[in-house]
N, C-alpha and C positions, 0 to 999 in steps of 0.2 A: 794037535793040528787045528783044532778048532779056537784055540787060545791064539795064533797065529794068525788065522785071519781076521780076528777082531782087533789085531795089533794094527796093520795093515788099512786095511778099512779107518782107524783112529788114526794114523799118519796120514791117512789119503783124507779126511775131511779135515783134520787139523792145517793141510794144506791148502783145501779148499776155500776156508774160512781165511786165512792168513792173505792168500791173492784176493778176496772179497775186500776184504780189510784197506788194502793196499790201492785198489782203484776205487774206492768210494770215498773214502778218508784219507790217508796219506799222502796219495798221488795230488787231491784238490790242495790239502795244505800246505805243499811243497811249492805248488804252484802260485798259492796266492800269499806265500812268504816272499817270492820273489817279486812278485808286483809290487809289495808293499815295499822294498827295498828301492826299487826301480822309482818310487815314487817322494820316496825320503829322497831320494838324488835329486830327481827334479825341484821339489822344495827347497833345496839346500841353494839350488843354480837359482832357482828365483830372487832369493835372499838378493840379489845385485840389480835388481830390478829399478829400484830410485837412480842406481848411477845410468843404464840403459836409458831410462826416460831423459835424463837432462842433458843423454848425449845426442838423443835423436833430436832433440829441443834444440839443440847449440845446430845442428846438421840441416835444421830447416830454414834459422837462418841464413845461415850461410846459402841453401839454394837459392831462397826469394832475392839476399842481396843481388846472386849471381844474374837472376831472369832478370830482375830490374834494369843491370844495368842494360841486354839485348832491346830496353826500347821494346816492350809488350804492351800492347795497347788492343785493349780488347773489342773488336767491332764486329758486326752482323755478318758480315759476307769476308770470308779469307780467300774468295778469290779473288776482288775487288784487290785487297793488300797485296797477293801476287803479283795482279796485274800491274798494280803501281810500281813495286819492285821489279819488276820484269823490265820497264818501262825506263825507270830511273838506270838502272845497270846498263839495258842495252844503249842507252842516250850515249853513256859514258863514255861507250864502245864503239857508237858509229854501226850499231846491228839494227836490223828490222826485225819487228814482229809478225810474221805473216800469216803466222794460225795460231789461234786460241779456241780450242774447241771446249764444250760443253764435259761438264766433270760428269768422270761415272760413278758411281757408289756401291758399295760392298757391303750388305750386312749382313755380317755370319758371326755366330756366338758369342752376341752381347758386345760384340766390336765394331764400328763402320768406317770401311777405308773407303775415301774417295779420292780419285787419280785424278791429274786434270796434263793434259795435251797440251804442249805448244810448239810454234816451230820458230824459227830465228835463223836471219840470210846477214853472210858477212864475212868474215877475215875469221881464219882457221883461230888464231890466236886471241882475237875478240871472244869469239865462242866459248873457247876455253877458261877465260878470265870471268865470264858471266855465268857460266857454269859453276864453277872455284867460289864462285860468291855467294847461287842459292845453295851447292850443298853446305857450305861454312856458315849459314844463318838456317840456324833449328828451328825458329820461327815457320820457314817456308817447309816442312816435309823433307821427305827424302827423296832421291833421286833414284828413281826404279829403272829407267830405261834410256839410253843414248842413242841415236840412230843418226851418222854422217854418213849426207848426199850429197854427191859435186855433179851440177848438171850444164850444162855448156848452152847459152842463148846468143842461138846463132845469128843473131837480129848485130848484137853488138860484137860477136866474135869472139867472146869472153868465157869462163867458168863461174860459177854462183855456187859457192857453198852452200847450203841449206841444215839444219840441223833439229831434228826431231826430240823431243825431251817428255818423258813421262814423270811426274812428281805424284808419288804420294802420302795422304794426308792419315795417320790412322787415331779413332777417336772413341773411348769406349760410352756406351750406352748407357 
């Protein structure tokens, strides 16, 4: 009996030893056989690296040609350029510019959006056409907010379209 439980006891530490074994040693080199695998992959994908560059190279021209041709000219103030293009569109249209207010600005996580307010009175279809022209010219922002008012001045007996427009500008820091 006493030969028995030293058998016993020699199974139960040879087990002991063996799960020892297993998460100190085995387990770590299982695991960083596969890194190193994961990592010979990534190497092998890098290997195409010279074609990547000379296609990002071929991709940049192609944008600078693209911006060039929009007529970018880079000046102090882009609300000034707004305003000119505001200016020039509604002429075209026969709109007035009745409010340009004061840009607000956003600066939140390394980004700063500035919005800028204007209003514009005239022919529903004018409106729309000057509209159609700053969202289609990326230069001016995007077009956050549309607000049509039709107000009746009872002076001449008539309706006045009015037209409220948000544009923002967003630019990282």
């Amino acid at each position: 009996m006493n030969l028995n439980k030293k058998n016993k006891l020699l199974i139960a530490g040879f087990c002991l030893v063996l799960y020892i074994c297993y998460s100190f040693a085995i387990s770590n080199t299982l695991q960083y056989y596969s890194e190193y695998k994961n990592k010979q992959q990534e190497i092998a994908a890098d290997s195409d690296m010279p074609k990547l560059v000379a296609q990002l190279i071929q991709k940049e021209k192609q944008l600078d040609q693209v911006l060039s041709s929009y007529d970018v000219n880079m000046s102090d103030s882009f609300q000034n350029d707004l305003l000119k293009q505001l200016t020039s569109y509604s002429d075209s249209y026969h709109l007035k510019i009745t409010d340009f207010k004061e840009p607000h600005i956003i600066s939140q996580k390394g980004f700063t959006t500035t919005s800028y307010a204007f209003s514009l009175e005239g022919s529903f279809n004018g409106c729309l056409a000057v509209l159609n022209k700053v969202e289609n010219n990326p230069m001016l922002g995007n077009i956050k907010h549309i607000n049509f008012i039709k107000k009746r001045n009872y002076k001449t007996n008539t309706d006045q379209l009015f037209v409220e427009v948000i544009i923002q500008k967003n630019k990282g820091v």
